[in-house]
C-alpha positions in Angstrom: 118.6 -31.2 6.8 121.6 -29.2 7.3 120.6 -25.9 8.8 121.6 -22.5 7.2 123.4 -20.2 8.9 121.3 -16.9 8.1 123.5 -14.1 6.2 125.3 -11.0 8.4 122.5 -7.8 8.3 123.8 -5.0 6.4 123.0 -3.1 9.7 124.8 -5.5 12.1 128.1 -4.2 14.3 131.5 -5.2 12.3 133.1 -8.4 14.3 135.9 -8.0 16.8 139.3 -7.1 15.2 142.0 -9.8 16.3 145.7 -8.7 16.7 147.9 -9.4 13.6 145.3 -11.6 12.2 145.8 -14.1 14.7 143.4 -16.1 16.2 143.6 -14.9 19.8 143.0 -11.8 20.8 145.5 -8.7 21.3 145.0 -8.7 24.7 146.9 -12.3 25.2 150.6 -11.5 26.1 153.1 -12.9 24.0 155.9 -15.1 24.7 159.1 -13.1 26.6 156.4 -10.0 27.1 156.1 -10.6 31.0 158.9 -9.1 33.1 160.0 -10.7 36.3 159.3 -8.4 39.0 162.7 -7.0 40.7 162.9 -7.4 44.4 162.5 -4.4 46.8 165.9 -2.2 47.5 167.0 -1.7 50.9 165.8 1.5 50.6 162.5 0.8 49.6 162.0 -1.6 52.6 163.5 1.4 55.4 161.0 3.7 53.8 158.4 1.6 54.9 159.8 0.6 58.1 160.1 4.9 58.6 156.2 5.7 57.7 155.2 2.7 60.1 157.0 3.6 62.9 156.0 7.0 62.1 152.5 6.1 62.7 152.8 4.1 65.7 154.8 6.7 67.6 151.4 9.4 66.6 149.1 6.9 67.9 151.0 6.5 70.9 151.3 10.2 71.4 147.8 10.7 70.9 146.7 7.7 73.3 149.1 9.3 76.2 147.0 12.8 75.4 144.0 11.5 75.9 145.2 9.7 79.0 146.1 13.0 80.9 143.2 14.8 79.1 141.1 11.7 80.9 143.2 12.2 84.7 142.9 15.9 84.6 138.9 15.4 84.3 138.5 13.3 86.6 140.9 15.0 89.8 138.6 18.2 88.5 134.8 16.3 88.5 136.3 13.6 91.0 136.1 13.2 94.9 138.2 15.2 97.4 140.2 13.6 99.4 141.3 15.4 102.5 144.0 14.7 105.5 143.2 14.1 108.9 141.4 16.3 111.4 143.5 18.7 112.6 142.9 20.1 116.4 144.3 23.6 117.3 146.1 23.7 120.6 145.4 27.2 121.4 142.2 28.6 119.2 139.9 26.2 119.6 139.2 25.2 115.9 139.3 22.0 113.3 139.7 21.5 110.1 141.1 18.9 107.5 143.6 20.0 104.4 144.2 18.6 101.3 146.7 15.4 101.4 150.2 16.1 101.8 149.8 20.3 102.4 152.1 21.1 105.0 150.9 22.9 108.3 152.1 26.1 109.9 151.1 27.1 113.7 150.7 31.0 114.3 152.7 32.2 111.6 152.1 36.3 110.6 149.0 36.8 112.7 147.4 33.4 111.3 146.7 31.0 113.9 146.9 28.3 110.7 148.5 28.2 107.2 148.1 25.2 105.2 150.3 25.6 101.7 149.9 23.8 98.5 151.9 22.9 95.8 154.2 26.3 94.3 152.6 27.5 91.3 153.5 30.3 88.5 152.3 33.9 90.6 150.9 32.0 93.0 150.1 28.8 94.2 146.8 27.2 96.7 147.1 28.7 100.3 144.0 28.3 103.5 144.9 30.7 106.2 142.6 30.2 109.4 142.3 33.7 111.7 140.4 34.8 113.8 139.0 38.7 115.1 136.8 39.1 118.8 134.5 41.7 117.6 131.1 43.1 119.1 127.4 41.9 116.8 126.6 39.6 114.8 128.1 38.5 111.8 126.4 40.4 109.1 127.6 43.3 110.4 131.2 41.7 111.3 131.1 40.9 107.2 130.4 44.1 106.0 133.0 45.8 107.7 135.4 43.1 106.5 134.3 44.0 103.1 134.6 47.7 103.5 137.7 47.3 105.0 139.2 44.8 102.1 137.9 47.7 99.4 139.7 50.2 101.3 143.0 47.9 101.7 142.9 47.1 97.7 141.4 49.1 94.9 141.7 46.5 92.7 139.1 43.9 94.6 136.1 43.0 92.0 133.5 41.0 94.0 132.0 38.2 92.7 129.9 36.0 95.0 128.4 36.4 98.8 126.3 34.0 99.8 124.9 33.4 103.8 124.7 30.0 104.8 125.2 27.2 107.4 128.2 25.0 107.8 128.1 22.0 110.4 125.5 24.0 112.6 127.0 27.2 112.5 126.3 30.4 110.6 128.7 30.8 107.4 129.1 34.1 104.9 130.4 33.3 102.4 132.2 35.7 100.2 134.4 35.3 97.0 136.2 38.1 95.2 139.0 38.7 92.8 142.2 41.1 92.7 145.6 41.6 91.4 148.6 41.0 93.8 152.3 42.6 93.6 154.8 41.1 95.8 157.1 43.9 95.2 158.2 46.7 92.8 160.4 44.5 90.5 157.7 41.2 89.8 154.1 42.3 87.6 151.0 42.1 89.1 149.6 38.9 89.2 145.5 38.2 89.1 144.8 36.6 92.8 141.2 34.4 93.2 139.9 34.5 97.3 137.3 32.5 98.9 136.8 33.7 102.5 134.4 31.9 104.6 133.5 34.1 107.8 132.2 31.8 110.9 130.5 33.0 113.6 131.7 32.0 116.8 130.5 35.1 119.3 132.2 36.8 120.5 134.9 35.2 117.7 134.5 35.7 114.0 137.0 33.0 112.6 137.8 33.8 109.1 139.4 30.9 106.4 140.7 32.3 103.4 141.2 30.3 100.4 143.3 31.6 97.6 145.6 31.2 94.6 146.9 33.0 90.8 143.4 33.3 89.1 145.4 30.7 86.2 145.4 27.7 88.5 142.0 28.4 90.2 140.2 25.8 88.5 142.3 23.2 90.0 142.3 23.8 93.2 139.1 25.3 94.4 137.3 22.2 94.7 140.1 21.3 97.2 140.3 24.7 99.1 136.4 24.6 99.4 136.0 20.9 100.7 138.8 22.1 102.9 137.4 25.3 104.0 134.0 23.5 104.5 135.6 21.4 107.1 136.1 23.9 109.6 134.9 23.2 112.9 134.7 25.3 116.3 135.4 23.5 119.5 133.9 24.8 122.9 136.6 27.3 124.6 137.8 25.9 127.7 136.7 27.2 131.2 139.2 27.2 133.5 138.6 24.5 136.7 138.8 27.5 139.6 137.9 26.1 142.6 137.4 29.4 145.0 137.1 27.0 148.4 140.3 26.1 148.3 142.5 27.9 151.1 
């Protein structure tokens, strides 16, 4: 038997609508609706060429950043490395600077002055000196301190610490103050490391310094530097009193 298709409820949704009374529905395109698309313009294409090469050149930038970001890190955290040993011919010392810092024999009352590279205010200098003084070398250091607070009223201590370097007894003292070379130039904030070895009845001093803005740079150099300081025995002369 031929089943009956039951009647629409009263209640039931209205059926779908069709476009025009057609058959298909609305959303069908009609013949001659769809347009070709139209080929990029010159234009168009540069503009894209622009924002990519745009893009590039700030990830390149970026990438070199962090590069020297990476290079400065690591000569900060890294190893030191230092020159040779050099021998004093006449004061009976040692000590090994920092690669390529030129050397200067007896220069101002210095028996040593090793200079780094130039710097705004001021740039990395060791000077190696020596006093013959009386005591030992607590006392020797705090008259070299009472004698720097007189010489400079701007000197702001900051560390002293007694030690021992290579077998021989080390204060070390570190201190900040503000240098003028003359009347026309500012004053310029000066960081010092002085390292006071006693070498009876020598005190050798090495002082380590530079502008307080290029400190952190250097002072793992000046004190791997300073730290290398050695004292060699002090001749005695061959006098042979037997001969006629």
């Amino acid at each position: 038997m031929p089943t009956e298709i039951p009647a629409p409820s009263p209640d039931a949704p209205p059926p779908l609508a069709l476009a025009n009374g057609s058959k298909k529905p609305s959303f069908f395109p009609k013949p001659g609706q769809l347009k070709p698309n139209k080929p990029k313009s010159m234009t168009d294409r540069l503009g894209w060429v622009l924002v990519i090469a745009a893009t590039t050149l700030v990830v390149i930038l970026a990438l070199a950043l962090f590069m020297l970001d990476s290079i400065q890190l690591y000569q900060l955290a890294g190893p030191v490395v230092l020159d040779k040993e050099y021998v004093s011919p006449t004061d009976n010392f040692s000590i090994c600077g920092p690669i390529n810092w030129p050397k200067e024999e007896d220069v101002s009352g210095n028996s040593l002055v090793i200079k780094g590279p130039s710097e705004k205010g001021q740039g990395p200098v060791v000077l190696v000196s020596f006093d013959i003084a009386p005591g030992r070398l607590v006392a020797y250091a705090e008259e070299h301190k009472k004698r720097l607070e007189h010489e400079d009223p701007t000197l702001k201590w900051l560390s002293e610490e007694d030690t021992w370097i290579g077998g021989t007894h080390v204060i070390r003292l570190e201190y900040e103050c503000q240098y003028k070379p003359n009347e026309e130039q500012s004053a310029v904030g000066i960081r010092v490391l002085v390292y006071l070895y006693d070498a009876k009845p020598r005190f050798y001093r090495v002082m380590c310094y530079s502008a307080d803005t290029c400190w952190e740079r250097y002072s793992q150099k000046l004190e791997a530097c300073a730290e290398t300081f050695l004292l060699k025995p002090i001749p005695v002369p061959n006098v042979n009193y037997f001969t006629k």
